[in-house]
C-alpha positions as CSV (number, residue, x, y, z in Angstrom):
1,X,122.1,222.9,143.9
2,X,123.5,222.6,147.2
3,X,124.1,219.1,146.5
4,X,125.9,218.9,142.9
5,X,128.5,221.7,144.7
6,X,129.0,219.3,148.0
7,X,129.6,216.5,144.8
8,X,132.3,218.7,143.2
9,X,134.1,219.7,146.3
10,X,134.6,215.6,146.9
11,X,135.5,214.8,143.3
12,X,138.6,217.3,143.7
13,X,140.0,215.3,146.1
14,X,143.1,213.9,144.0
15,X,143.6,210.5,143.5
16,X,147.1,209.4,144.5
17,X,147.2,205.9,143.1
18,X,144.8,203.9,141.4
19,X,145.5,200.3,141.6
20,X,143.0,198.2,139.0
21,X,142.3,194.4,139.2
22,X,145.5,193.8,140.9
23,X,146.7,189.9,141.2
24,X,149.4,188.7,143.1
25,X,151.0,185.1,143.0
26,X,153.7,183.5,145.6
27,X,153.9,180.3,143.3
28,X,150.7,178.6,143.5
29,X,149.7,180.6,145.9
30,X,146.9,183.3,144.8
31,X,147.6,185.8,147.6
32,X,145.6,189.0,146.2
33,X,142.8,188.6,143.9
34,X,141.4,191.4,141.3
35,X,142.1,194.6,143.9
36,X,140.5,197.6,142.7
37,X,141.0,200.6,145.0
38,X,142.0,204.3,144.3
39,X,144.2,205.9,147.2
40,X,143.7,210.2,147.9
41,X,146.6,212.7,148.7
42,X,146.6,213.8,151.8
43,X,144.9,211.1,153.1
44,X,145.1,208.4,155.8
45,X,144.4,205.1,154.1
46,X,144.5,202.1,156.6
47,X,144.0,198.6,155.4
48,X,142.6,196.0,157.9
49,X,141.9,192.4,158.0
50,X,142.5,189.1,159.9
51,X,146.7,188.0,159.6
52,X,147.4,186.3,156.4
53,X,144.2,188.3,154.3
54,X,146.2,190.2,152.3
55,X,146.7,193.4,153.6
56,X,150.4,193.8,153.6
57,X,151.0,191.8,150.2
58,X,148.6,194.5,148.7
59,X,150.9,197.5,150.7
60,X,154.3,196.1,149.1
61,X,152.8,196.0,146.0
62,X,152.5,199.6,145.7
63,X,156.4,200.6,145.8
64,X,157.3,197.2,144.0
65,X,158.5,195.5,147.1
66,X,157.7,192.3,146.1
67,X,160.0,192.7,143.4
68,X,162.6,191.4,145.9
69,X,160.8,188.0,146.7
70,X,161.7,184.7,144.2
71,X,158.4,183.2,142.4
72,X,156.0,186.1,143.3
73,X,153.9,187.8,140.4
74,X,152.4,190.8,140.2
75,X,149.6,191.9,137.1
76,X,147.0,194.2,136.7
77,X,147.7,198.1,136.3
78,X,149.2,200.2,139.2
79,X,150.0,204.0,138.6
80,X,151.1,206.9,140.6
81,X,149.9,209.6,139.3
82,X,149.2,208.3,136.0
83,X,152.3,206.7,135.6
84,X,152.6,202.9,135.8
85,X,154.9,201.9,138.1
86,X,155.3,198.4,136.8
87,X,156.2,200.1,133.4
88,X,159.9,198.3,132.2
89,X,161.5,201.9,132.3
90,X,160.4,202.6,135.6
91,X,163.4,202.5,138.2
92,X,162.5,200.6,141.4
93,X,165.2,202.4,143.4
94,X,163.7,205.7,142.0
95,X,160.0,204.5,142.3
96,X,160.9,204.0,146.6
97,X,161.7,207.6,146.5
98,X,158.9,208.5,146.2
99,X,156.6,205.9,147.9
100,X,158.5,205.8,151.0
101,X,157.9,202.9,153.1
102,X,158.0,202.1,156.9
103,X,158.5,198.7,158.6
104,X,157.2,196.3,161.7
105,X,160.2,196.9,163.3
106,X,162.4,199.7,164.0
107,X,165.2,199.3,161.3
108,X,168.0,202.1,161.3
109,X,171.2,201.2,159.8
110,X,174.1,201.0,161.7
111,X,175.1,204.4,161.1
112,X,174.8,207.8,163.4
113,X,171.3,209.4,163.5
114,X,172.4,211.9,161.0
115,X,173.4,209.4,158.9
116,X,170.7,207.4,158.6
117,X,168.6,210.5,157.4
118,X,171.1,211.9,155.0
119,X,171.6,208.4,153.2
120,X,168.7,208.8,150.8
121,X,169.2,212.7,149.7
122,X,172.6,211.8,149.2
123,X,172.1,208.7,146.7
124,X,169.7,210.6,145.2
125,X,171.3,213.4,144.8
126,X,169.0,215.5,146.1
127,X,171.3,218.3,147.6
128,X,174.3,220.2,146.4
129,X,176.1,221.0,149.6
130,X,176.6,220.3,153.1
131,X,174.3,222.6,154.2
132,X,171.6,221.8,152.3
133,X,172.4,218.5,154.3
134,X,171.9,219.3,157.5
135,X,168.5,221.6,156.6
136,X,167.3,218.2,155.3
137,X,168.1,216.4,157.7
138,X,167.1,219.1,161.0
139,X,163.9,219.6,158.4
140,X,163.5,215.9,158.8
141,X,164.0,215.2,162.0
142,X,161.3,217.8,163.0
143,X,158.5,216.6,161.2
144,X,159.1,213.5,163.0
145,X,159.0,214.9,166.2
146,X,162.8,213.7,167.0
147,X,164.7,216.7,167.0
148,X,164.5,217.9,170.3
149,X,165.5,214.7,171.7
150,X,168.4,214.1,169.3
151,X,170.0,217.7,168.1
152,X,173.0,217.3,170.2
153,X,173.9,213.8,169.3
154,X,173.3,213.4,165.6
155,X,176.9,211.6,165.6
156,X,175.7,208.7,167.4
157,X,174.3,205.3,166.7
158,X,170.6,205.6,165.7
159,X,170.4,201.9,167.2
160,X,171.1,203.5,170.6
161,X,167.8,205.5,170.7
162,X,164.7,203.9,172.3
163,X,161.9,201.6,169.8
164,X,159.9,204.3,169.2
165,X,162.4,206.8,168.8
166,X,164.1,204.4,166.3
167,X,160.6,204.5,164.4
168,X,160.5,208.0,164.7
169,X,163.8,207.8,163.1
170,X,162.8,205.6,160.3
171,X,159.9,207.6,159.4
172,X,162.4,210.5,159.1
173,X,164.3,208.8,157.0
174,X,161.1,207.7,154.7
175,X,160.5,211.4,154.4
176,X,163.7,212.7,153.4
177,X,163.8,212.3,149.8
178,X,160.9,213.8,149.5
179,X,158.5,211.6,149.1
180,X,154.5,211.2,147.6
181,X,153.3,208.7,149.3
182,X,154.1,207.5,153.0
183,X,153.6,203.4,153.3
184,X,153.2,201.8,156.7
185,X,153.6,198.5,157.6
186,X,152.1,197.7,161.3
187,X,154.7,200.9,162.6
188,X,153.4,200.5,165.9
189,X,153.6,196.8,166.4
190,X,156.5,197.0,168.1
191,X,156.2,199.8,170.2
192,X,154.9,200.4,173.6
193,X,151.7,202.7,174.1
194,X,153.4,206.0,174.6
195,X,155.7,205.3,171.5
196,X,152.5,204.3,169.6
197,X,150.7,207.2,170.9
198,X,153.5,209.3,169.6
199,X,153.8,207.6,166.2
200,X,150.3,208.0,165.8
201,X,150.3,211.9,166.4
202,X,153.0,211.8,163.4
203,X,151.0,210.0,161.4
204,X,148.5,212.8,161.8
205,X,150.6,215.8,161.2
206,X,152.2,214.1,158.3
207,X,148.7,213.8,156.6
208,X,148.8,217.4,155.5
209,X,152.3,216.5,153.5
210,X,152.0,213.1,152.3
211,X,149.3,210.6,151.1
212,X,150.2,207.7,154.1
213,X,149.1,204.3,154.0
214,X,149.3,202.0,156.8
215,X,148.3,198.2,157.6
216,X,147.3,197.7,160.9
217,X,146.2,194.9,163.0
218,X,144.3,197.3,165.3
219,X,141.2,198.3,165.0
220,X,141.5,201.0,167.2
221,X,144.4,202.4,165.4
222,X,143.0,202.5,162.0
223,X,139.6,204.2,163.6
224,X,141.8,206.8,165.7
225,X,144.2,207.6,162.5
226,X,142.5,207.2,159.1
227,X,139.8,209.1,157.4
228,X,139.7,205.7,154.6
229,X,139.7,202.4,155.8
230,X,140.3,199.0,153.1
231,X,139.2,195.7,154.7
232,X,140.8,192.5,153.2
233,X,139.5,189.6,153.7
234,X,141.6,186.2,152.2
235,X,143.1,187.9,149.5
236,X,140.1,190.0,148.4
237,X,139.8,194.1,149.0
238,X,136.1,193.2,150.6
239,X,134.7,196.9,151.5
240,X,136.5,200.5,151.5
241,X,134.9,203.9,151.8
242,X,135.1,206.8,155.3
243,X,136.7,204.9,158.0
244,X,133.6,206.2,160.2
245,X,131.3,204.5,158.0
246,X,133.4,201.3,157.4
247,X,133.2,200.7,161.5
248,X,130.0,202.0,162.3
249,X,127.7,201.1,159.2
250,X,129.8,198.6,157.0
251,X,127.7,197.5,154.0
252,X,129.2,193.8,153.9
253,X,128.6,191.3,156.1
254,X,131.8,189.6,156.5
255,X,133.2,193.4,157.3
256,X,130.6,193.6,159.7
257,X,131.6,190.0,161.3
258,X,135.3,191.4,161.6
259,X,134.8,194.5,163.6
260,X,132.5,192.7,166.0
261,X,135.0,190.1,166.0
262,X,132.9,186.9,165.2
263,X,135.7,186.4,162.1
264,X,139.8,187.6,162.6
């Protein structure tokens, strides 16, 4: 009895996106092959693998990033919340508002801090005054841990801040329209240890908000932030379950091969 209520406490876990025999073509080039994989609210979802398996192809794919690059193809069925997001009448612009999306690097525009976090609410249309501005964007700017440091000069360059407060920035921008789903693409890469340490605290608090996905080429990182863990492996979504089971009991050998680093 015990056991069919412990079933239906999992099952109630919501399903964010469901991606289903996913394909994606640069060219010639068969870069993801037949990707099934369903990705939970509230969730930390990391995808790992060697460079070049995959990983981040499959991450773009999810907000239609790869919409922007000549000769690539994209087929099989992706929906957010039931919708398909490859569906003709879906908007791309409106589709990144709400699968907001992080980069490698730190990449404000060249615009003042509050700026850069107003941008989206405003081409979105998202508030109806100026005040409603600035909640959004102090609202914003808290979640990502940055107000403190920046409250008494939102007029100036968000490239003058530090790396990691420019990622902290970025990830407050990602989050001010609102969005469903969180993507990350290596965020720490570029960041020193303190900034990653910080980052990944964020990543963490955000959890409760947002479902977040990130690609990372640490192992470390996706063990200390995820609770689901995806390994790719040359183009193929190998193994995916509890990031505690994927690192300490992984049911496929060539998942097995890449933690212990024998493959990478």
């Amino acid at each position: 009895m015990n056991d069919m209520r412990m079933e239906s406490r999992v099952d109630t876990q919501t399903v964010k996106i469901e991606a289903r025999k996913v394909q994606v073509h640069y060219g010639a080039t068969h870069a993801i092959k037949d990707v099934d994989v369903d990705i939970l609210d509230k969730t930390v979802t990391a995808f790992i693998g060697p460079s070049g398996c995959g990983k981040s192809t499959f991450l773009r794919t999810l907000n239609r990033m790869n919409d922007t690059i000549v000769g690539c193809k994209v087929s099989g069925r992706i929906t957010l919340e039931g919708e398909d997001i490859y569906d003709p009448r879906v908007d791309p612009v409106q589709l990144r508002a709400k699968v907001g999306m992080v980069f490698q690097k730190p990449n404000p525009f060249p615009k003042s801090i509050y700026d850069n976090v107003s941008y989206g609410p405003k081409i979105h249309g998202l508030t109806r005054s100026k005040a409603e501005l600035d909640e959004v964007v102090e609202k914003c700017l808290r979640k990502a841990a940055l107000w403190g440091e920046v409250k008494d000069r939102l007029q100036t360059p968000g490239t003058g801040l530090s790396g990691g407060q420019q990622q902290r920035l970025c990830i407050a921008r990602a989050i001010a329209t609102s969005p469903e789903v969180l993507l990350m693409d290596e965020p720490c890469s570029a960041l020193d240890p303190i900034a990653t340490a910080q980052v990944e605290e964020l990543i963490d608090e955000l959890r409760s908000q947002f479902s977040v996905v990130i690609v990372t080429h640490s192992m470390q990182q996706a063990a200390r932030v995820s609770q689901k863990t995806a390994f790719f492996h040359l183009g193929n979504l190998v193994e995916y379950g509890e990031t505690g089971q994927i690192f300490t009991n992984p049911r496929d050998p060539r998942t097995e091969s890449y933690i212990s680093g024998r493959i990478g």
